[in-house]
C-alpha positions in Angstrom: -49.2 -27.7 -2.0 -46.2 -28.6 0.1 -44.6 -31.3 1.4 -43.1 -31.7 4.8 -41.7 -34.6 7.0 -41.4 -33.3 10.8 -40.3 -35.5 13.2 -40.9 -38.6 10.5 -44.3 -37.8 9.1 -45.1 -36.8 6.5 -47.3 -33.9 5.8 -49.2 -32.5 2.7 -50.0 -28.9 3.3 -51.9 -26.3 1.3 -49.4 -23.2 2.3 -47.4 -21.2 0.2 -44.4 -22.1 -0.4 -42.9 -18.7 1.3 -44.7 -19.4 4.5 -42.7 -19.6 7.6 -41.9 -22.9 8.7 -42.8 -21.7 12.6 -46.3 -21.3 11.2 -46.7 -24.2 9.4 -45.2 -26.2 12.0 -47.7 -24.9 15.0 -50.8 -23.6 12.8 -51.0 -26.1 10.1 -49.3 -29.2 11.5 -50.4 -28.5 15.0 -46.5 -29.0 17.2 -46.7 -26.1 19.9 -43.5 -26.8 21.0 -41.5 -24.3 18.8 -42.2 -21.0 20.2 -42.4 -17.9 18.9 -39.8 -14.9 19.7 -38.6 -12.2 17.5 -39.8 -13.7 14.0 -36.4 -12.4 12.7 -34.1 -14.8 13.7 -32.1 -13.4 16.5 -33.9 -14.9 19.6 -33.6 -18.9 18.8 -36.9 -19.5 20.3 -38.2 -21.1 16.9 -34.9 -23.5 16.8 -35.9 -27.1 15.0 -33.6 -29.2 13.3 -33.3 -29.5 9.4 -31.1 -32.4 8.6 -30.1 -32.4 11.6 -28.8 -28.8 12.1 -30.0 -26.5 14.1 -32.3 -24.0 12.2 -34.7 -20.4 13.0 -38.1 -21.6 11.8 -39.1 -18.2 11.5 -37.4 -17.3 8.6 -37.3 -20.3 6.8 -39.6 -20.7 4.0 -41.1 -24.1 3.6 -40.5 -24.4 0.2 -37.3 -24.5 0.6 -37.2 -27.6 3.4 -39.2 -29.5 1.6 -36.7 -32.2 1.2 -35.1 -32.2 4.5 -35.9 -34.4 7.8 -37.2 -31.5 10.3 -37.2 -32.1 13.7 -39.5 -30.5 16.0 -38.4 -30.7 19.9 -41.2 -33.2 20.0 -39.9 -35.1 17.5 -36.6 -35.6 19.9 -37.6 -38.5 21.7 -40.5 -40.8 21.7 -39.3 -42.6 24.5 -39.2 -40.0 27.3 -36.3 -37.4 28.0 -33.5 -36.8 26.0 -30.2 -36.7 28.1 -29.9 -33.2 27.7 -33.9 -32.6 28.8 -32.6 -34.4 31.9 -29.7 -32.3 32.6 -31.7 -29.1 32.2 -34.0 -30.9 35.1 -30.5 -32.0 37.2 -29.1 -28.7 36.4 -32.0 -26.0 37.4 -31.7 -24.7 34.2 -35.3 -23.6 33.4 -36.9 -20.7 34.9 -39.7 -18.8 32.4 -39.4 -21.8 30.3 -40.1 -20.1 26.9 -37.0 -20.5 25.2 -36.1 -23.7 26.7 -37.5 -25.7 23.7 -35.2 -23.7 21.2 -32.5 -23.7 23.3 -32.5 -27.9 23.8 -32.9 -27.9 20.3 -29.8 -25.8 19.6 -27.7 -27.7 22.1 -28.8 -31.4 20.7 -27.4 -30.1 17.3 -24.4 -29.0 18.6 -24.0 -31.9 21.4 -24.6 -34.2 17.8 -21.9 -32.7 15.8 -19.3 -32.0 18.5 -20.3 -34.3 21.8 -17.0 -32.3 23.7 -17.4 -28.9 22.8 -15.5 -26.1 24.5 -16.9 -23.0 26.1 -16.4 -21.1 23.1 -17.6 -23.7 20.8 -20.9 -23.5 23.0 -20.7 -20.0 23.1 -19.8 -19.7 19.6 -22.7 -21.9 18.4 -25.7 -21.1 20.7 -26.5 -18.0 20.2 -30.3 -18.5 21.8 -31.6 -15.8 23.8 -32.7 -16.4 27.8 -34.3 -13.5 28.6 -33.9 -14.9 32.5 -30.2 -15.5 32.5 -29.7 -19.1 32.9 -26.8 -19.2 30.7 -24.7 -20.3 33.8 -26.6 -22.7 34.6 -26.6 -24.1 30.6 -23.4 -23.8 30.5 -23.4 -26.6 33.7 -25.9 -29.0 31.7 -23.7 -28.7 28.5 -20.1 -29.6 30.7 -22.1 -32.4 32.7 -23.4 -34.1 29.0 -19.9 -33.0 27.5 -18.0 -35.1 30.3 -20.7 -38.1 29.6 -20.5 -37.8 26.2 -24.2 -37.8 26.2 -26.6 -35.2 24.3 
């Protein structure tokens, strides 16, 4: 058995304790929102946050979060968009959509930790994948929050 708390519940699961978190999170706990890309850690599609960092579900165990405060990107609000959900909207930034959930999730952490980050910091710290491209376009959400200080 483990225990998890996503996005302030808490969940007792009958997992392994080396399952994937991504797994748990969409088959057992039922969140679709963290997506599936590579399933080794390179894509950012599975990005949720543990303890408030930004984290690759896929290879994370669950044994070893079961401690932590995980954050799903339906977990981010429960009281509509998040500024930086409303900057991806202001800013065009979606196209497929797919990694959009990883990639908010990635730039809330960051936006968290360091509300004015540079463009290196961002480049330096998001290191999701678009497969369409948009990363001028993210880069234009992240300056717009960044000169709010909103995230």
């Amino acid at each position: 058995m483990v225990r998890l708390k996503v996005n302030g519940v808490v969940h007792t699961l009958d997992v392994e304790e080396e399952a994937p978190l991504l797994w748990v999170i969409r088959d057992e706990i039922g969140l679709t929102g963290t997506k599936f890309g590579c399933g080794i850690a390179q894509c950012g599609a599975c990005t949720v946050h543990v303890n408030g960092q930004a984290q690759r579900s896929c290879v994370t165990p669950v044994g070893s979060v079961q401690d932590a405060e995980i954050t799903t990107i339906e977990g981010l609000s429960a009281n509509g968009l998040i500024p930086a959900q409303q900057a991806w909207i202001d800013h065009q930034v979606p196209q497929c959509g797919y990694c959009q959930s990883g990639m908010l999730m990635a730039v809330s952490a960051l936006l968290a930790a360091n509300p004015h980050p540079s463009d290196e910091q961002l480049e330096q710290s998001i290191t999701n994948i678009c497969r369409c491209g948009t990363y001028p376009r993210i880069r234009a959400a992240v300056r717009a929050l960044a000169a709010t200080g909103e995230g």
